[in-house]
Jmol script that loads the backbone (N, CA, C; Angstrom):
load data "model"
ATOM      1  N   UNK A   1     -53.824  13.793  -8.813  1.00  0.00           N
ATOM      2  CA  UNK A   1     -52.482  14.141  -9.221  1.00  0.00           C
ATOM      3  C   UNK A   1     -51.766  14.940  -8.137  1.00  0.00           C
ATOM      4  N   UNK A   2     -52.549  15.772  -7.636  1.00  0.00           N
ATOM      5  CA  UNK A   2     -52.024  16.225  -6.490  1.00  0.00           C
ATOM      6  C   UNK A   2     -51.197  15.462  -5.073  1.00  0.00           C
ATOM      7  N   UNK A   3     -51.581  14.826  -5.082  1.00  0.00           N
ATOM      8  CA  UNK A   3     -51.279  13.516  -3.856  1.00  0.00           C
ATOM      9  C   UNK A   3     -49.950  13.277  -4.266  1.00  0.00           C
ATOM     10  N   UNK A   4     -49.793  12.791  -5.309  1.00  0.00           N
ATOM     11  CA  UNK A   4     -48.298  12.583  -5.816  1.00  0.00           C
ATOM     12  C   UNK A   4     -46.991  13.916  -5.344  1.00  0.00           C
ATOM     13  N   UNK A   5     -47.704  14.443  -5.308  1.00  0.00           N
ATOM     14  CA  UNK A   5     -46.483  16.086  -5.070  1.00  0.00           C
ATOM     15  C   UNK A   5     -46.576  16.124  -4.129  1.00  0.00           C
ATOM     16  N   UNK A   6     -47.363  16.353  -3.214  1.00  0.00           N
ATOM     17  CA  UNK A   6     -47.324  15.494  -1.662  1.00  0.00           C
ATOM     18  C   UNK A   6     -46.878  14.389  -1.275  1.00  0.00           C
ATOM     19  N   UNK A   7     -46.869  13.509  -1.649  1.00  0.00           N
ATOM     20  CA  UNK A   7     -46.201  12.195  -1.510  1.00  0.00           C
ATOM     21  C   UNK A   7     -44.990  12.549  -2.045  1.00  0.00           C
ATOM     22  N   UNK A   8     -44.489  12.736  -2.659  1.00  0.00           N
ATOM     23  CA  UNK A   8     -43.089  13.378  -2.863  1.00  0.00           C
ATOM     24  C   UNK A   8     -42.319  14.292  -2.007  1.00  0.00           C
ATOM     25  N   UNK A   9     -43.079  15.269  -2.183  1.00  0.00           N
ATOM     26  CA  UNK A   9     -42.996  16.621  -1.035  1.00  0.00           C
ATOM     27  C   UNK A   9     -42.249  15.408   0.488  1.00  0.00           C
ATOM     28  N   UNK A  10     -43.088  14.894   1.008  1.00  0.00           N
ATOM     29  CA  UNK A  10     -43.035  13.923   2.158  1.00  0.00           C
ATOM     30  C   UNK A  10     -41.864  13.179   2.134  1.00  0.00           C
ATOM     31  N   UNK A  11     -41.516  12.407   1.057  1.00  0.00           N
ATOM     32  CA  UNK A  11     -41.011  11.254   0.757  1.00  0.00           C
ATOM     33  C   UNK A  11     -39.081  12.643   0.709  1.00  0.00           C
ATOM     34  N   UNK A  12     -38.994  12.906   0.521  1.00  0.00           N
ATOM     35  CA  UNK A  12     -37.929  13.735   0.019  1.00  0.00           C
ATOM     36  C   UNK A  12     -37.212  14.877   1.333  1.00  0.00           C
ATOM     37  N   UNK A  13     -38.424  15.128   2.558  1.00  0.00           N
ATOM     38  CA  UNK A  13     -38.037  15.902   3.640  1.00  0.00           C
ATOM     39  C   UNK A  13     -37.619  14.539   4.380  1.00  0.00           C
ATOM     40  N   UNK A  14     -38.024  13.234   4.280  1.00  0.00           N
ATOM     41  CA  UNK A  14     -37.768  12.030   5.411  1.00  0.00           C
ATOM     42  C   UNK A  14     -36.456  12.093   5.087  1.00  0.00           C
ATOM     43  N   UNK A  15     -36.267  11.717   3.965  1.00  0.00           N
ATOM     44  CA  UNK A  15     -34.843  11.281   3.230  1.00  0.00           C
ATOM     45  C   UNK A  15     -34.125  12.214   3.379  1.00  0.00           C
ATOM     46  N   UNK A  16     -34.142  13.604   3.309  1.00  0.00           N
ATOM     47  CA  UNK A  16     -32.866  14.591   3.936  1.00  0.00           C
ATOM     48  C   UNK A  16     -32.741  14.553   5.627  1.00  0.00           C
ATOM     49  N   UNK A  17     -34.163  14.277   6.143  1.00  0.00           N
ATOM     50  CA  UNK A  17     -34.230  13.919   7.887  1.00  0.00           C
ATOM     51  C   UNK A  17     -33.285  12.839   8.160  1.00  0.00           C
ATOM     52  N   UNK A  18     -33.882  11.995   7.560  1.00  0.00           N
ATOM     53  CA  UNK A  18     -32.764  10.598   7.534  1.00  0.00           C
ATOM     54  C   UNK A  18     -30.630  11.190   7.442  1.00  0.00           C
ATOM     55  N   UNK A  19     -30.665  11.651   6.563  1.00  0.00           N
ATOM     56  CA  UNK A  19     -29.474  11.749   6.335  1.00  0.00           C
ATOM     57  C   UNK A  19     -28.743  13.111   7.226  1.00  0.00           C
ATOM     58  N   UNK A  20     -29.435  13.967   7.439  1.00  0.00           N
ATOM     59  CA  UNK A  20     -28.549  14.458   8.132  1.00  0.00           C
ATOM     60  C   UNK A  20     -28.727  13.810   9.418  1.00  0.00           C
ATOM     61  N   UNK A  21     -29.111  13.629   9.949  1.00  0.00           N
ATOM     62  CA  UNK A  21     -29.299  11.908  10.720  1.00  0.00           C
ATOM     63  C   UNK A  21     -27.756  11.039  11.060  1.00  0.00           C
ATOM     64  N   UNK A  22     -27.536  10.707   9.720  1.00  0.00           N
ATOM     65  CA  UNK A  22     -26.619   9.808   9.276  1.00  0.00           C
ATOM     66  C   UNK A  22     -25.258  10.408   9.624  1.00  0.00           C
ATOM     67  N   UNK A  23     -25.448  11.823   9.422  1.00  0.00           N
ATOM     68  CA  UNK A  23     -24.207  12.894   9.150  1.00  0.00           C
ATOM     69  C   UNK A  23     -23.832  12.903  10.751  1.00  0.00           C
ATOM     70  N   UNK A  24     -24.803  13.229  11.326  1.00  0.00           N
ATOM     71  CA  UNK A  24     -24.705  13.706  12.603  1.00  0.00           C
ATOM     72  C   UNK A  24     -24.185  12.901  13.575  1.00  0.00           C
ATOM     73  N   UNK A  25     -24.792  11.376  13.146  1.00  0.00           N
ATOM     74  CA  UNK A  25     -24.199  10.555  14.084  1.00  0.00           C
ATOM     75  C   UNK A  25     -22.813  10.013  13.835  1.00  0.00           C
ATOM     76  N   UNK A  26     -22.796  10.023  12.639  1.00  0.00           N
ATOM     77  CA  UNK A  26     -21.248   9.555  11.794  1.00  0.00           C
ATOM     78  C   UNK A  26     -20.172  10.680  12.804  1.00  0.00           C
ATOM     79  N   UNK A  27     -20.369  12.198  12.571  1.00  0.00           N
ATOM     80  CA  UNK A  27     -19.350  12.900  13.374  1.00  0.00           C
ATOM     81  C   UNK A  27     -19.354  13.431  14.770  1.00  0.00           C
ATOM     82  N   UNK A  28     -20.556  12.726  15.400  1.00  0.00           N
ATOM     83  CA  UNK A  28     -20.225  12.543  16.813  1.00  0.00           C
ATOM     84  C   UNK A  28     -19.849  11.247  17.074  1.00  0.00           C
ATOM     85  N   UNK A  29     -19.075  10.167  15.922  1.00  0.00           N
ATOM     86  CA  UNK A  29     -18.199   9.245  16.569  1.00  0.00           C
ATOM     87  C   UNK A  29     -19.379   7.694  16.917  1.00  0.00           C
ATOM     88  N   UNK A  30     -20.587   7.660  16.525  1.00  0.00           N
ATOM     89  CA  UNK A  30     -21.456   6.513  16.752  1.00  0.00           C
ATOM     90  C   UNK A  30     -20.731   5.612  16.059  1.00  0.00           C
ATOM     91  N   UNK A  31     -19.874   5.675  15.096  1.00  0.00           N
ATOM     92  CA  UNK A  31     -19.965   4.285  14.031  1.00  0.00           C
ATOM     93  C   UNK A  31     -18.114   3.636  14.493  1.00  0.00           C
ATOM     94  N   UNK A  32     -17.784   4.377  15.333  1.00  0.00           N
ATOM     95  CA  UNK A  32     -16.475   4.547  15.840  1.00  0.00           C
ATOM     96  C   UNK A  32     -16.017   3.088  16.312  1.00  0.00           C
ATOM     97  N   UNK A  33     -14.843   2.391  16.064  1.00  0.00           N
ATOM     98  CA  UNK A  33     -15.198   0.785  16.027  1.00  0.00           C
ATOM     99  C   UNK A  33     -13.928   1.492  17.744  1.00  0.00           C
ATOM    100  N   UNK A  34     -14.348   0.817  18.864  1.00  0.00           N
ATOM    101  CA  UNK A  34     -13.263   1.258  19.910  1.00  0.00           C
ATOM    102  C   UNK A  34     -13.165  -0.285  20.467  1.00  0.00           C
ATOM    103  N   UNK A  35     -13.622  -1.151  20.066  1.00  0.00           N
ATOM    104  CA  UNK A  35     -13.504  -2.694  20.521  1.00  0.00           C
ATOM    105  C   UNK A  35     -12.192  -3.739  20.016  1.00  0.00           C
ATOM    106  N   UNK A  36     -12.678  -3.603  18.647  1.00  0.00           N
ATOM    107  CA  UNK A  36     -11.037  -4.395  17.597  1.00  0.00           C
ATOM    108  C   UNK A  36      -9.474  -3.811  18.214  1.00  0.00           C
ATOM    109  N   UNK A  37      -9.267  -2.345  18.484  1.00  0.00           N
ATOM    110  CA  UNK A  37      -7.655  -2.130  18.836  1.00  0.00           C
ATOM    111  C   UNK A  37      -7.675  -2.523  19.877  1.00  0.00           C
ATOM    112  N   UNK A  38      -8.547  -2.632  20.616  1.00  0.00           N
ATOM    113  CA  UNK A  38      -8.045  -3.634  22.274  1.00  0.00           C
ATOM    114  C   UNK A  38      -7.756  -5.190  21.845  1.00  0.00           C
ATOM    115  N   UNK A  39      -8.548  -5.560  21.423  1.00  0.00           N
ATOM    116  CA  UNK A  39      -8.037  -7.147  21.743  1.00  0.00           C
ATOM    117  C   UNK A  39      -7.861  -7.552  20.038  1.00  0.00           C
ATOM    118  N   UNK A  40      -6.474  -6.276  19.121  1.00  0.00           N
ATOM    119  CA  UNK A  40      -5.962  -7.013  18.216  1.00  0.00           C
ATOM    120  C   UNK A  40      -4.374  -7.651  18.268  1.00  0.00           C
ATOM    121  N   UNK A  41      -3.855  -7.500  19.225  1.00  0.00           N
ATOM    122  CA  UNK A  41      -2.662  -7.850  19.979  1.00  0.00           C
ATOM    123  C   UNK A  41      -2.795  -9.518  20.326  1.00  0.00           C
ATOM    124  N   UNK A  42      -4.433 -10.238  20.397  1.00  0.00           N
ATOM    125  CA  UNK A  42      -4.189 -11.105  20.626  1.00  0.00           C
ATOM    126  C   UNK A  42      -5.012 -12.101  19.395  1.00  0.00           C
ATOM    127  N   UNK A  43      -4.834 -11.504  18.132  1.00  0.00           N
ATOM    128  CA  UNK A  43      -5.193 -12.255  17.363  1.00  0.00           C
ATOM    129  C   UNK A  43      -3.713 -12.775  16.801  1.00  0.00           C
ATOM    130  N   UNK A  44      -3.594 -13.791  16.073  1.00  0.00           N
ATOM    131  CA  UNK A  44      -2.591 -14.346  15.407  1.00  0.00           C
ATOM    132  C   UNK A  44      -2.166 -13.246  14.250  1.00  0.00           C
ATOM    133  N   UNK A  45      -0.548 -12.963  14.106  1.00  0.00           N
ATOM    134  CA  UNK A  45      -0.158 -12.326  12.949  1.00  0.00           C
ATOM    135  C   UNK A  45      -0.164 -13.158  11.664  1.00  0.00           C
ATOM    136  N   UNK A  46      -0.639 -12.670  10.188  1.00  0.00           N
ATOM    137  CA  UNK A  46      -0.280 -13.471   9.046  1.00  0.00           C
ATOM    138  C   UNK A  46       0.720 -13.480   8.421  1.00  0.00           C
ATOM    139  N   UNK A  47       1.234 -14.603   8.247  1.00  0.00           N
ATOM    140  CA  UNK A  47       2.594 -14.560   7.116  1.00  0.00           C
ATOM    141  C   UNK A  47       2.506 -14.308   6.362  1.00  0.00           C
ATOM    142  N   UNK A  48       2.874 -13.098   5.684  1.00  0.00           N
ATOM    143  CA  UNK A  48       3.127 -12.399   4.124  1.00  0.00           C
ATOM    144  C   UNK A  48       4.495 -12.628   3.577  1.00  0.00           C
ATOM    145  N   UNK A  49       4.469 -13.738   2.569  1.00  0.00           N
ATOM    146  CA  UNK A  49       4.847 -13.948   1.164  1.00  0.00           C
ATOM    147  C   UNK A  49       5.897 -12.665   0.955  1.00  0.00           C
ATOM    148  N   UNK A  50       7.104 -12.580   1.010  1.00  0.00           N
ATOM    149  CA  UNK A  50       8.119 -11.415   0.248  1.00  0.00           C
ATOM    150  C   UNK A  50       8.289 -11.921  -0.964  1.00  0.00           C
ATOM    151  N   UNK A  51       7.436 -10.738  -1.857  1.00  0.00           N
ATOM    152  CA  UNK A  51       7.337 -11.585  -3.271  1.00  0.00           C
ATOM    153  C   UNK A  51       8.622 -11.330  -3.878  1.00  0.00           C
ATOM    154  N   UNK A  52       9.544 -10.417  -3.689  1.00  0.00           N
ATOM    155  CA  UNK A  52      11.155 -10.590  -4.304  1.00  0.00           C
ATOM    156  C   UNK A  52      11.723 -11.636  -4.132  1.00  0.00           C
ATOM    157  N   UNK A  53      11.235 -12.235  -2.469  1.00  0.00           N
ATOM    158  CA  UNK A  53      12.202 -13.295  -1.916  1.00  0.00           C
ATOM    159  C   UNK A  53      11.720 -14.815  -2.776  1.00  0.00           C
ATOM    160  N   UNK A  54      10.511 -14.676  -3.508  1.00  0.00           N
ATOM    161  CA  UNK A  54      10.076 -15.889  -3.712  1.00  0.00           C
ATOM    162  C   UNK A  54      10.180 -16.190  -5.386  1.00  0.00           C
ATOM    163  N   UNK A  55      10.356 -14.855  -5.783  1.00  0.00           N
ATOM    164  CA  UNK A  55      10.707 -14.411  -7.144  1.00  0.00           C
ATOM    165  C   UNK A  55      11.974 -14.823  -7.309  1.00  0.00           C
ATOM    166  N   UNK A  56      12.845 -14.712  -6.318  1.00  0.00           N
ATOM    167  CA  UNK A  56      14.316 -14.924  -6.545  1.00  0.00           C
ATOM    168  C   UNK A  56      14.925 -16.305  -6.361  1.00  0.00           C
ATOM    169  N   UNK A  57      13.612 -17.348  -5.595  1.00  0.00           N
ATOM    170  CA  UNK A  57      13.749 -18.476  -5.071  1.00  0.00           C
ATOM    171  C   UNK A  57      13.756 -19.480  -6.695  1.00  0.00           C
ATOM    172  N   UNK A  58      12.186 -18.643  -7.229  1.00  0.00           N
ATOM    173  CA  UNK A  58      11.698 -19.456  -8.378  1.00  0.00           C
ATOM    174  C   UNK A  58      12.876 -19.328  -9.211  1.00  0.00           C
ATOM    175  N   UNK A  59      13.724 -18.150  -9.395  1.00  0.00           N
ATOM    176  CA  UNK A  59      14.783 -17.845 -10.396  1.00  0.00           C
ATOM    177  C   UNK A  59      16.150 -18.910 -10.120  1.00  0.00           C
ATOM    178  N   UNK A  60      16.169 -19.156  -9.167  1.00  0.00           N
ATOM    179  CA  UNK A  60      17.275 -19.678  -8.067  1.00  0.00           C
ATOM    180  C   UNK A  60      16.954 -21.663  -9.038  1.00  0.00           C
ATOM    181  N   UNK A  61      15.622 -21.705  -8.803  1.00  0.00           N
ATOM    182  CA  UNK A  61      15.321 -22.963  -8.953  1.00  0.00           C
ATOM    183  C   UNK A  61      15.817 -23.073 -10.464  1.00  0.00           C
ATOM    184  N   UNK A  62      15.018 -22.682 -11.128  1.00  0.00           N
ATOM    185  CA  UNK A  62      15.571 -22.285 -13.007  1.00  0.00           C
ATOM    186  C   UNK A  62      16.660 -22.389 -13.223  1.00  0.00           C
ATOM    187  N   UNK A  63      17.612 -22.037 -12.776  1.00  0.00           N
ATOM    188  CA  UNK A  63      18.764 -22.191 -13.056  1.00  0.00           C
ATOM    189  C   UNK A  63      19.738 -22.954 -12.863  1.00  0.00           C
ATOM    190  N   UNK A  64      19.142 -23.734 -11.896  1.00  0.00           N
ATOM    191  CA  UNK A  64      19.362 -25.026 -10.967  1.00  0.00           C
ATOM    192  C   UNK A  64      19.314 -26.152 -12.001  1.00  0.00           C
ATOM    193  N   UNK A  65      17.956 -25.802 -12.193  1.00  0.00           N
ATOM    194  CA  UNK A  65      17.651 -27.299 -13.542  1.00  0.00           C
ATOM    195  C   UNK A  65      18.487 -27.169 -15.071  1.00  0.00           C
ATOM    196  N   UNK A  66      18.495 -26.149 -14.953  1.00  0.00           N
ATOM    197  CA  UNK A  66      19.213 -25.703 -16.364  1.00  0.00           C
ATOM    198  C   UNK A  66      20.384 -26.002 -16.174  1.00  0.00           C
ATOM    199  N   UNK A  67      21.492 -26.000 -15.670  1.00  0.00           N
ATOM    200  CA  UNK A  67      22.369 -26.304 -15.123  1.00  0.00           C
ATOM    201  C   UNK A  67      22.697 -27.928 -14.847  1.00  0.00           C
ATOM    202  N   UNK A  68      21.604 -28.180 -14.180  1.00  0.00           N
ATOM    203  CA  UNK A  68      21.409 -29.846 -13.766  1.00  0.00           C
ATOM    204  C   UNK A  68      21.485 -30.574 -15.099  1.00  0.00           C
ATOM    205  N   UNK A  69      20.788 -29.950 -16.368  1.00  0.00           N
ATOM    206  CA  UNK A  69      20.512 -31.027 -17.282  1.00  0.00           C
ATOM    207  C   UNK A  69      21.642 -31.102 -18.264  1.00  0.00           C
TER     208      UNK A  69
END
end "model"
wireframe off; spacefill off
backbone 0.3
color backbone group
């Protein structure tokens, strides 16, 4: 039974080793992406949908037919 509280004991100092670990490298900047803002200038921009403008298109149409018939 003892082994277990040791094995714990163990298992529980890795896992705070580990993480401040994690901490440490996180705020000296390791996970820091410095590659993507250089070459995002030459990816293609996406067309975003102005959903008023398309809202007002569909409304535009509606009234069109209503009208038409």
């Amino acid at each position: 039974m003892s082994v277990i509280y040791v094995l714990l004991a163990i298992s529980i100092t890795v896992a705070i080793i580990f993480f401040i670990a994690f901490v440490f490298s996180v705020k000296s900047g390791q996970y820091d992406d410095t590659y993507t803002p250089s070459v995002r200038m030459l990816f293609e921009d996406e067309v975003v949908k102005d959903k008023d403008k398309s809202n007002l298109n569909k409304k535009e149409i509606k009234q069109t037919k209503s009208t038409n018939q």
